[in-house]
C-alpha positions in Angstrom: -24.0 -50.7 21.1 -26.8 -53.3 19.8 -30.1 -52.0 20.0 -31.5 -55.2 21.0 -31.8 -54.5 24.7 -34.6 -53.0 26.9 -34.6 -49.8 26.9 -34.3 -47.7 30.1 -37.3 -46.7 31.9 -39.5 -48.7 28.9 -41.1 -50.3 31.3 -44.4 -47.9 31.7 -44.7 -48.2 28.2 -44.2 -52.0 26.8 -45.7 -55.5 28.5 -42.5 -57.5 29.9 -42.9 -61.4 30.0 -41.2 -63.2 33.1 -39.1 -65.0 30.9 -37.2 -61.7 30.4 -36.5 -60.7 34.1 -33.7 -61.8 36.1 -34.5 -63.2 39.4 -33.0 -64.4 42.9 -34.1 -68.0 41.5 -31.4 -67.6 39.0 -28.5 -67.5 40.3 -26.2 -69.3 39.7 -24.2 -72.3 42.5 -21.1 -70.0 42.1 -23.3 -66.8 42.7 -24.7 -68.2 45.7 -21.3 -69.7 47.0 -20.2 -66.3 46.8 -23.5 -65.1 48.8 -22.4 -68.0 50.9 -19.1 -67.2 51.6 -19.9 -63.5 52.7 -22.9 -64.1 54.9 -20.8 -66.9 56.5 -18.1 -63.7 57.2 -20.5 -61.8 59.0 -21.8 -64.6 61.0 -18.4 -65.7 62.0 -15.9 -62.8 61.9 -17.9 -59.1 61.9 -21.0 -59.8 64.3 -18.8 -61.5 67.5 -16.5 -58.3 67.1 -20.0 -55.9 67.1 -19.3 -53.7 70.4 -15.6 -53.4 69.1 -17.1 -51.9 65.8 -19.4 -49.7 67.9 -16.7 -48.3 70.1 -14.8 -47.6 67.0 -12.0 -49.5 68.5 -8.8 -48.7 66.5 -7.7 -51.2 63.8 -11.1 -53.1 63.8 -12.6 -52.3 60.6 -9.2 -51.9 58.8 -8.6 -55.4 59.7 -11.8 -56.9 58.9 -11.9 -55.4 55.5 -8.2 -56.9 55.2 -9.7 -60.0 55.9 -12.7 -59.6 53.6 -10.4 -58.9 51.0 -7.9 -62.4 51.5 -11.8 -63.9 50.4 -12.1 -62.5 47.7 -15.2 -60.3 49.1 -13.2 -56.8 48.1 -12.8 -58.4 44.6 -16.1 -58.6 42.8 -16.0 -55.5 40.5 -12.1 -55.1 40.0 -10.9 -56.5 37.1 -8.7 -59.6 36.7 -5.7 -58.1 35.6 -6.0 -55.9 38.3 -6.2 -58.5 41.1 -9.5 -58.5 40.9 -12.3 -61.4 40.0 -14.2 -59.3 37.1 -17.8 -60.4 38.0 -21.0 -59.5 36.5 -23.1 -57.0 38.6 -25.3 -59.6 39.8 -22.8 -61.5 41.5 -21.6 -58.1 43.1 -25.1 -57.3 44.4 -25.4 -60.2 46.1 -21.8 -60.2 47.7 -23.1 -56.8 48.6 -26.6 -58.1 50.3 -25.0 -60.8 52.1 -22.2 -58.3 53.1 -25.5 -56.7 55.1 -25.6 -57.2 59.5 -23.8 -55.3 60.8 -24.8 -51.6 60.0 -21.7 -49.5 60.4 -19.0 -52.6 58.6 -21.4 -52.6 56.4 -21.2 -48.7 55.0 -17.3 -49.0 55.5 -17.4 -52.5 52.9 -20.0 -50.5 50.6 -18.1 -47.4 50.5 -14.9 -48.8 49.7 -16.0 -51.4 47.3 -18.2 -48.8 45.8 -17.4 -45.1 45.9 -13.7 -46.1 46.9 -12.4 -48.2 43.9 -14.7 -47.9 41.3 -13.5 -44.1 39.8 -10.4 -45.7 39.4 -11.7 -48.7 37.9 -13.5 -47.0 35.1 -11.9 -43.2 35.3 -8.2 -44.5 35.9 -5.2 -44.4 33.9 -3.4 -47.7 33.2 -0.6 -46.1 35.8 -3.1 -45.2 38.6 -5.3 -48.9 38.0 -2.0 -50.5 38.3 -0.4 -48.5 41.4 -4.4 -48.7 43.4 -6.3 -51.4 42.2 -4.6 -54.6 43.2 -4.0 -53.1 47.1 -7.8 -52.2 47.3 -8.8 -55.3 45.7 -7.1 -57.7 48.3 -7.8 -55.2 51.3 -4.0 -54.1 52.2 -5.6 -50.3 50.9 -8.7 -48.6 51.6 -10.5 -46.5 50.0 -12.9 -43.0 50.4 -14.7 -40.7 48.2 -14.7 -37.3 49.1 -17.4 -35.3 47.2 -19.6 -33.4 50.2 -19.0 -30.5 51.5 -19.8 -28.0 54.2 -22.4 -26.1 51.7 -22.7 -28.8 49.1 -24.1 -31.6 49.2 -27.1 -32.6 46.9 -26.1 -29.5 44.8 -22.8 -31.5 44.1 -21.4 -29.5 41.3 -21.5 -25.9 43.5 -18.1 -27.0 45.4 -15.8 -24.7 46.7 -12.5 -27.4 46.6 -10.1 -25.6 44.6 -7.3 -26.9 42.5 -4.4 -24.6 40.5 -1.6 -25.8 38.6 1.9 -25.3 40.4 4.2 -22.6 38.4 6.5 -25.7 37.4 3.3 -27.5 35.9 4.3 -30.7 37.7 1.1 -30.8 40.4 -2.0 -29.2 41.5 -2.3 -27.3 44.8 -5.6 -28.3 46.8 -7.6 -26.1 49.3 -10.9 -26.4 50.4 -12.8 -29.0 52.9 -14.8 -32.3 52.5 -17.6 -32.6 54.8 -19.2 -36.1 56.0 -16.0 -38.8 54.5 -17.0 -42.6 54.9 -13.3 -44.3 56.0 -12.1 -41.1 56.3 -10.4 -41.7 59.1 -8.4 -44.8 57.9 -8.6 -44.5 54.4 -5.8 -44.7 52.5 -6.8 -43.5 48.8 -8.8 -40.6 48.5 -10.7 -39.9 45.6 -11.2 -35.9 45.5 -13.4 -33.6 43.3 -12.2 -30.0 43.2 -12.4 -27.5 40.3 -9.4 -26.3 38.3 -9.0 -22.7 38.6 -12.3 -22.9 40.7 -14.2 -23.7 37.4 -13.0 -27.3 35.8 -15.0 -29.6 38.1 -12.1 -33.0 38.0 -11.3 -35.8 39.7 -8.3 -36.8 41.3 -6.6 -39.5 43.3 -4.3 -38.3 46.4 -2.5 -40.6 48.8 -3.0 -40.3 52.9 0.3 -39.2 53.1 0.0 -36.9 50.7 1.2 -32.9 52.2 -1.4 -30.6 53.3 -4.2 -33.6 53.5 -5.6 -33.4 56.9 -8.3 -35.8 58.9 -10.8 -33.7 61.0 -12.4 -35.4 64.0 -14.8 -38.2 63.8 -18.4 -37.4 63.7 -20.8 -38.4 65.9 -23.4 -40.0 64.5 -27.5 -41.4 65.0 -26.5 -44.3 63.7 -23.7 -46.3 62.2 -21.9 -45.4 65.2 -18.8 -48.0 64.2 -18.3 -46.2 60.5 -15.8 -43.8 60.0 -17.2 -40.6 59.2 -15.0 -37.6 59.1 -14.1 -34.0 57.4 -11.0 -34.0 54.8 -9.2 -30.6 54.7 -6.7 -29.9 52.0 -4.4 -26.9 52.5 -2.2 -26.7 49.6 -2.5 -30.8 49.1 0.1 -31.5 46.3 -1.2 -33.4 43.3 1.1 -35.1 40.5 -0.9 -34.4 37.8 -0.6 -37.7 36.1 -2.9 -38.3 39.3 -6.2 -37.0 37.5 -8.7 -38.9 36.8 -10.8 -38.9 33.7 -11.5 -35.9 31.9 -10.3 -32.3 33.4 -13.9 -30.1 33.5 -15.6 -33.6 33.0 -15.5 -35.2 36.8 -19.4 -34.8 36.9 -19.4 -37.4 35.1 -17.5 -39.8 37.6 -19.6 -38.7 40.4 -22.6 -39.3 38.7 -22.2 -42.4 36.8 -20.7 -44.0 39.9 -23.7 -42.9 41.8 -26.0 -45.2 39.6 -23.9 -48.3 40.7 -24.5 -47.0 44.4 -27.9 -46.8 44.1 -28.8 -50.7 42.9 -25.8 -51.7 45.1 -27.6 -49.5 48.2 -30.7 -51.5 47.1 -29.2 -54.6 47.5 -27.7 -53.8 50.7 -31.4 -53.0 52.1 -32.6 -56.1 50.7 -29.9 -57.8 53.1 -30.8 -55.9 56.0 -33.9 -56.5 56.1 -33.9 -60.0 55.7 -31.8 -60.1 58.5 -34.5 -58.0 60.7 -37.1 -60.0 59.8 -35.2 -63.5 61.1 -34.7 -61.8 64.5 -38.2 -60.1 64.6 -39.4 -63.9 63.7 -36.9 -65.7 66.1 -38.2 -63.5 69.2 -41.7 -63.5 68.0 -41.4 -67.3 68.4 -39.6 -66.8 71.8 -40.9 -64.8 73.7 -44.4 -65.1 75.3 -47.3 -62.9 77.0 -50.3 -64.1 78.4 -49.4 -67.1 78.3 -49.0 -67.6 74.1 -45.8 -66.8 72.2 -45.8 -63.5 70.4 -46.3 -65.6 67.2 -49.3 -66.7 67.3 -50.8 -63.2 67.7 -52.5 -62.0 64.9 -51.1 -58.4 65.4 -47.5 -59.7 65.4 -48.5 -62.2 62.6 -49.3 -59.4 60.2 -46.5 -57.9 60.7 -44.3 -60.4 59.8 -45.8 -61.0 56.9 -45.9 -57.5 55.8 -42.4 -57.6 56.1 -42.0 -60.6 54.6 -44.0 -59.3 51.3 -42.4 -56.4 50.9 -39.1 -57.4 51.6 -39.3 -59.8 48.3 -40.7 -57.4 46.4 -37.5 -55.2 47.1 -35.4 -58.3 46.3 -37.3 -58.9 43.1 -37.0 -55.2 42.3 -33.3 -55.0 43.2 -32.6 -58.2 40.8 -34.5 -57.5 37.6 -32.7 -54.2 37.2 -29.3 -55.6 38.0 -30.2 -58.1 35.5 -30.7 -55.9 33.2 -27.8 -54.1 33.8 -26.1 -57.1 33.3 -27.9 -57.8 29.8 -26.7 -54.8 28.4 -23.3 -55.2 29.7 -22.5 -58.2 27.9 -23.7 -57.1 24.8 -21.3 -53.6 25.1 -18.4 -55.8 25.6 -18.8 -56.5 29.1 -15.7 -54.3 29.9 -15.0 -51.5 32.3 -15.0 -48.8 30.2 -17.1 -45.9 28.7 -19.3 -48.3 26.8 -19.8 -50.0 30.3 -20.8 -47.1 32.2 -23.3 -46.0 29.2 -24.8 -49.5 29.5 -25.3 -49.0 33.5 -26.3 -45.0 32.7 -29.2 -46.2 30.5 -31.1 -47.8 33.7 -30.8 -44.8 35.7 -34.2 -44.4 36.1 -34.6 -47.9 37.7 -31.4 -47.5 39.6 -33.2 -44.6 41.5 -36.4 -46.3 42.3 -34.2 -49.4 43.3 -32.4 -47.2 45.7 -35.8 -45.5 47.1 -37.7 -48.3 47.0 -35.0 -51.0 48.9 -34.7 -47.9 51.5 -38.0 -47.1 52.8 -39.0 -51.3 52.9 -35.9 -51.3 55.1 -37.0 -48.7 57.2 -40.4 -50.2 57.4 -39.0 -53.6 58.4 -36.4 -52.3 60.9 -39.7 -50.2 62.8 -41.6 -53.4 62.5 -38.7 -55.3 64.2 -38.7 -52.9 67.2 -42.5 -52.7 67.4 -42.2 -56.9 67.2 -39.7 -56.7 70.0 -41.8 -53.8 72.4 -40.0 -52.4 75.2 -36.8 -54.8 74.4 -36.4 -53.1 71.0 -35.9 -50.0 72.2 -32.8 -51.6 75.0 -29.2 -51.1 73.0 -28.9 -54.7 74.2 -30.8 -55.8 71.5 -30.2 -55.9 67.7 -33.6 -54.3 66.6 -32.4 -50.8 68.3 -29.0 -50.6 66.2 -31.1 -52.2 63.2 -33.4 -49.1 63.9 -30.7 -46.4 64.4 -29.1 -47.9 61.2 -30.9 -47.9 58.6 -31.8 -44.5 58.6 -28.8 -43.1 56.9 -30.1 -45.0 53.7 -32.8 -42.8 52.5 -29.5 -40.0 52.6 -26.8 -41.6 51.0 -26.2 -42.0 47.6 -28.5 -38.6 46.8 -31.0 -38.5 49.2 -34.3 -40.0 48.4 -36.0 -36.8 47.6 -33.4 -35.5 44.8 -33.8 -39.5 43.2 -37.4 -39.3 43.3 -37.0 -36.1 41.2 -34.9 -37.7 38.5 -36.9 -40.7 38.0 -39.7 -38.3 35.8 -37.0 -35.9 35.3 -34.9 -38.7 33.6 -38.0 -40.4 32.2 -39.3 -37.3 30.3 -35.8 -36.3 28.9 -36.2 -40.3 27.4 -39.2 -38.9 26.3 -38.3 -36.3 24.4 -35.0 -37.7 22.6 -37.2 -40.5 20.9 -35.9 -43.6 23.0 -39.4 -44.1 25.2 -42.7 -43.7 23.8 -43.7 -42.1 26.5 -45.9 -39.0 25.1 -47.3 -41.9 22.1 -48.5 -43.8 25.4 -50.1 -40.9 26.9 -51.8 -40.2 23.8 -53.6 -43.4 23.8 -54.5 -43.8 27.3 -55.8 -40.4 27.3 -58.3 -41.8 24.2 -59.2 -45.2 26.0 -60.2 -43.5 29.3 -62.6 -40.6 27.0 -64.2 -44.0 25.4 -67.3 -46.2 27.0 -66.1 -48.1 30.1 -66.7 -52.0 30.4 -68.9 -52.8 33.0 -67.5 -56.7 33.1 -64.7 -57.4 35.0 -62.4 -59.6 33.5 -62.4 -63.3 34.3 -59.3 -64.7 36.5 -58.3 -67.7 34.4 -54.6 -68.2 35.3 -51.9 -67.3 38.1 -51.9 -63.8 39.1 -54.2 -62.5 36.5 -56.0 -59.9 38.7 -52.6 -58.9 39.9 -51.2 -58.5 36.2 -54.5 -56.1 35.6 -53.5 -54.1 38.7 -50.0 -53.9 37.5 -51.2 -52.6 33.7 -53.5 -50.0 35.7 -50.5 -48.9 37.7 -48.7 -47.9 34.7 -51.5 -46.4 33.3 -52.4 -44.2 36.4 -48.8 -43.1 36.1 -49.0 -41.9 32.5 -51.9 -40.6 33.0 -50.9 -38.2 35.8 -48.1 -37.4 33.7 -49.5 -36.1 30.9 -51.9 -34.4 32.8 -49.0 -32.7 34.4 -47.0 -32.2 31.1 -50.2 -30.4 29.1 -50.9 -28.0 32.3 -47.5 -26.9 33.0 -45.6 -27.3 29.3 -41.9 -26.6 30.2 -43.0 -25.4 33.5 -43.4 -28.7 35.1 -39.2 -28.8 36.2 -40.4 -26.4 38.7 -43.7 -28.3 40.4 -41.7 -30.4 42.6 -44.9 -31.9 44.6 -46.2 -32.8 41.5 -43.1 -34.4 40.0 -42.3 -36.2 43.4 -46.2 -38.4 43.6 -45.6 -38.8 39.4 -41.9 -40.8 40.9 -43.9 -42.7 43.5 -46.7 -43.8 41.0 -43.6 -45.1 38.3 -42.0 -46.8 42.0 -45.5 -48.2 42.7 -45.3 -49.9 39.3 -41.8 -51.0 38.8 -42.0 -52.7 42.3 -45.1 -53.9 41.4 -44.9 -55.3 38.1 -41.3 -56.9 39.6 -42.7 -59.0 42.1 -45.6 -60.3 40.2 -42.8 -61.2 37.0 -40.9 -63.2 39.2 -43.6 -65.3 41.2 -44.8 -66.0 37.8 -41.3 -67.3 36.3 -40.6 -68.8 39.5 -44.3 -71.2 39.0 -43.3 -71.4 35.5 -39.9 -74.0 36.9 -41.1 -75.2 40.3 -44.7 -75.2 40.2 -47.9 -73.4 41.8 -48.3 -75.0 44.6 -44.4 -74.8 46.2 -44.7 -70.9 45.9 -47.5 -70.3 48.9 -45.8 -67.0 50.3 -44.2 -65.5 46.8 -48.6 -65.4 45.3 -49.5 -64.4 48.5 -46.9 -61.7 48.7 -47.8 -60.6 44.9 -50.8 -60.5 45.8 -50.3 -58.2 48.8 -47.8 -55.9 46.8 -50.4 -55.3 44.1 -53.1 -54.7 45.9 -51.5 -52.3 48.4 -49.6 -50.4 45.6 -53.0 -49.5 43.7 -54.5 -48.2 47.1 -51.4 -46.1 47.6 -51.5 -45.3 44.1 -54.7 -44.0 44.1 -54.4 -41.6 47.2 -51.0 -40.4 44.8 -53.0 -39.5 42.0 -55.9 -37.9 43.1 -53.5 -35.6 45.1 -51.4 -34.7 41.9 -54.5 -34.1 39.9 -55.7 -31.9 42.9 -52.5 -29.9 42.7 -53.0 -29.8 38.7 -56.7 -28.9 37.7 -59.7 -27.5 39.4 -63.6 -27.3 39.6 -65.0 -29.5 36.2 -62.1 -30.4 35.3 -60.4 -31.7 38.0 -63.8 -33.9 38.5 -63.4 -35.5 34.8 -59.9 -36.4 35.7 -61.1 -38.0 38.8 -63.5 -40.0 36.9 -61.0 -41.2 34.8 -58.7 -42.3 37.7 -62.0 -44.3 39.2 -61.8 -46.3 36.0 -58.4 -47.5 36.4 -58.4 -48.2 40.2 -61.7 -50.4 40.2 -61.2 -53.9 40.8 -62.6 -56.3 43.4 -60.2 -55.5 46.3 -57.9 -58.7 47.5 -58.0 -60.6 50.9 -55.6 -58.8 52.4 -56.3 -60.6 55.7 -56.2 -64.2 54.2 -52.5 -63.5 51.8 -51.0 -62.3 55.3 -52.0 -65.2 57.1 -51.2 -67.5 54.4 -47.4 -65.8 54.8 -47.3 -66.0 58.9 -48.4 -69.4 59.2 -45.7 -70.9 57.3 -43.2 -68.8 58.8 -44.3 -69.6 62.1 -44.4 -73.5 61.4 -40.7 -73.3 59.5 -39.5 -71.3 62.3 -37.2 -69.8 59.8 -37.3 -67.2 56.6 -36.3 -69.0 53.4 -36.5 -66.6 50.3 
């Protein structure tokens, strides 16, 4: 593979220029015909059929996904020769966010796109790719992932599913249970982890039909009420053997490589969600009245919108620049679907994660917004900004909840660290010599676009390295074990990616258009930054609380003032700037 590519999880340590991100401004008019093409779905075919969905009428989903797949919308990441369209993973993300509307469609399209096909796409013999692939690409199949269980679930690799070769050598024998099944109830491929001779964790591929495969009852569910969500039982399931997939004692590595496309895909989808929140929350803000003024024009409903606005594109920029670089890396391994592939998508995992946390929490911040925007109406099942509420929840527990991804982000960072490929300890080093120097008392000059926000951005690194290797010379080798300290060190290196994300793509963006066309991206920036340092700093000083003590901990302290003073930004004025011109376009544009 050609080391000219960004490394993974780099970005604490180097300066990126916008003209290396990938943004929502470029897209392509194919990508955004295929953006076109799915939103137009859910506008026309998923959303009329909503209390259908909800009441998990029989056949519903099945057959939208059928038709999905006559569009091509099943497609994106299955390989031509396979029935599939082969596109990049920016042009899959963005199927996936427009795919976004309809809560519980959307997990079943997710899942099966996702979880569902892709083991076979990049784990799958030539036999099984040619017997599954072209069926789930076009819809006619379905497909489920069955991982979970009953007493594993984030702790993936202590299953009980157990698989032993028949005496004729011809199948394996499955027994054990599958707890919490997206499409499980209509699914017609199963993708199944067990381990051979309850040791070999493998993957293997077993047809609904297939003996001693049994569907427990559907579960009943917060949200997502129209998704299919069941238990999968296996009493002595026969399996051809020529049915595993991959590498027998090596399926951890399907689950988990899979996992980092579900986690930027995830992203995406809360990117879509939310921007579909926000256009009702806006519609009924400009709808409905009280005391004689429509909700609009109230400054407490303004700032919400615009909150939501802001951090809503910084999730979109977020989302983007990592599939882009995804993407980047990709082409220059061949842009195939194979091992090379995977190790291209495996080196962003870090940014995967935050992708996944990040896109997550904005969504569930938008969606509470949306019902707060609404009142007493949000809370009425009549309206979209309950099931919006109800829905959205499940994201911060899919795809490894948000808790165990905020724990590999430094986990994964510091292994980076220590193999040589992120100068991560070299940066520390420094910062930790700058910060014992003499202050400047001048704050810098703002000459151009953004320039306090790019400071803020720098600082937020910093505060995050700093931290760090505060943590990593008190604790040595114990620091695996300080969870509370490892989980603020993730939301300081979240704080930053988002961050530094949203403030490269306004700038690129002025760079084509112009200044003065980009009103609510600078004011967003702005907003982004400035709220991330203030978060930031409230991170820190409890991590270096829960580090040092006494003298100490009041040295460290000083240190973090150093790199959190700045003139703090008009809040107030960015978040009008934002409302009013939502409020006079009546509209979101992006």
């Amino acid at each position: 593979m050609s080391e000219n590519y960004v490394k993974g999880g780099s970005f604490l340590v180097r300066e990126t220029t916008p003209e290396e991100v990938f943004t929502p401004e470029d897209f392509t008019s194919e990508q955004l015909q295929f953006a076109k093409t799915a939103r137009d779905f859910i506008d026309n075919e998923v959303i009329p059929r909503n209390d259908e969905i909800e009441e998990k009428k029989p056949g519903v989903v099945p057959e939208l996904l059928r038709k999905a797949g006559e569009l091509g919308l099943l497609m994106a990441d299955v390989p031509e020769e396979y029935g599939g369209l082969g596109l990049d993973k920016a042009s899959s993300a963005l199927v996936t966010e427009n795919m976004s509307g309809q809560g519980s469609f959307s997990v079943a399209f997710g899942a099966h796109v996702g979880i569902g096909t892709l083991p076979l796409v990049y784990y799958g013999t030539e036999e099984l790719k040619k017997k599954y692939l072209p069926g789930l690409a076009d819809g006619s199949l379905v497909g489920c992932y069955c991982l979970t269980e009953p007493t594993a679930g984030s702790d993936a690799l202590s299953i009980r599913t157990k698989a032993v070769l028949s005496e004729d050598g011809k199948h394996y024998i499955l027994n054990g249970t599958k707890q919490f099944i997206t499409n499980g109830g209509f699914a017609d491929v199963f993708t199944v982890f067990a381990k051979i001779d309850g040791e070999q964790f493998t993957g293997f591929v077993l047809d609904k039909d297939t003996p001693g495969l049994k569907i427990g009852p559907e579960e009943h569910k917060m949200g997502i009420h129209g998704s299919s969500t069941t238990t999968v039982i296996f009493e002595d399931a026969k399996v051809p053997v020529e049915n595993v997939i991959g590498e027998i004692g090596k399926g951890h590595k399907i689950a988990f490589n899979i996992l980092n496309i579900g986690r930027f895909k995830l992203g995406a989808g809360a990117v879509g969600s939310s921007k579909r929140s926000l256009e009702h929350a806006l519609a009924y803000a400009l709808e409905r009245k009280q005391f004689g003024r429509r909700l609009a024009e109230f400054g407490a409903i303004r700032e919400k919108l615009a909150e939501m606005y802001a951090r809503t594109y910084a999730a979109e920029s977020t989302v983007y620049r990592t599939v882009g670089l995804i993407d980047q890396l990709l082409s220059l391994s061949g842009g195939g679907h194979d091992e090379a592939a995977l190790q291209a998508i495996e080196e962003y995992s870090v940014e995967c994660a935050i992708v996944k946390v990040f896109g997550s929490e904005v969504l569930d911040y938008v969606v509470d917004q949306t019902v707060q925007t609404y009142g007493g109406y949000g809370y009425c099942a009549e309206y979209p900004a309950e099931r919006f509420y109800r829905d959205s929840r499940i994201n911060r527990i899919f795809e490894g909840t948000n808790e165990i991804n905020r724990l590999l982000v430094p986990g994964m960072l510091l292994r980076k660290a220590m193999k040589g490929e992120v100068p991560l300890f070299q940066a520390a080093q420094a910062l930790q010599e700058e910060l014992m120097g003499i202050p400047s008392l001048d704050m810098d000059a703002d000459l151009g676009l953004l320039d306090a926000e790019k400071r803020l951005v720098a600082n937020l690194k910093k505060i995050c390295l700093f931290v760090a290797g505060v943590a990593a010379q008190k604790f040595g080798k114990g620091l695996a074990e300080q969870q509370n300290v490892l989980l603020r060190i993730a939301d300081l290196a979240i704080q930053a990616y988002a961050a530094e994300s949203t403030v490269l793509r306004v700038l690129k963006d002025a760079a084509t258009r112009g200044e003065d066309k980009l009103a609510l991206p600078i004011a967003a920036a702005r907003i982004v930054c400035e709220e991330a340092v203030t978060t930031a700093e409230a991170t820190a000083r409890e991590a270096l609380a829960g580090i040092e003590e006494g003298d100490t901990l009041m040295t460290m302290l000083a240190a973090l003032r150093r790199l959190v003073r700045r003139t703090p930004a008009n809040l107030v004025a960015a978040r009008e700037t934002i409302a009013t011109k939502l409020v006079e376009m009546e509209r979101v544009i992006w």
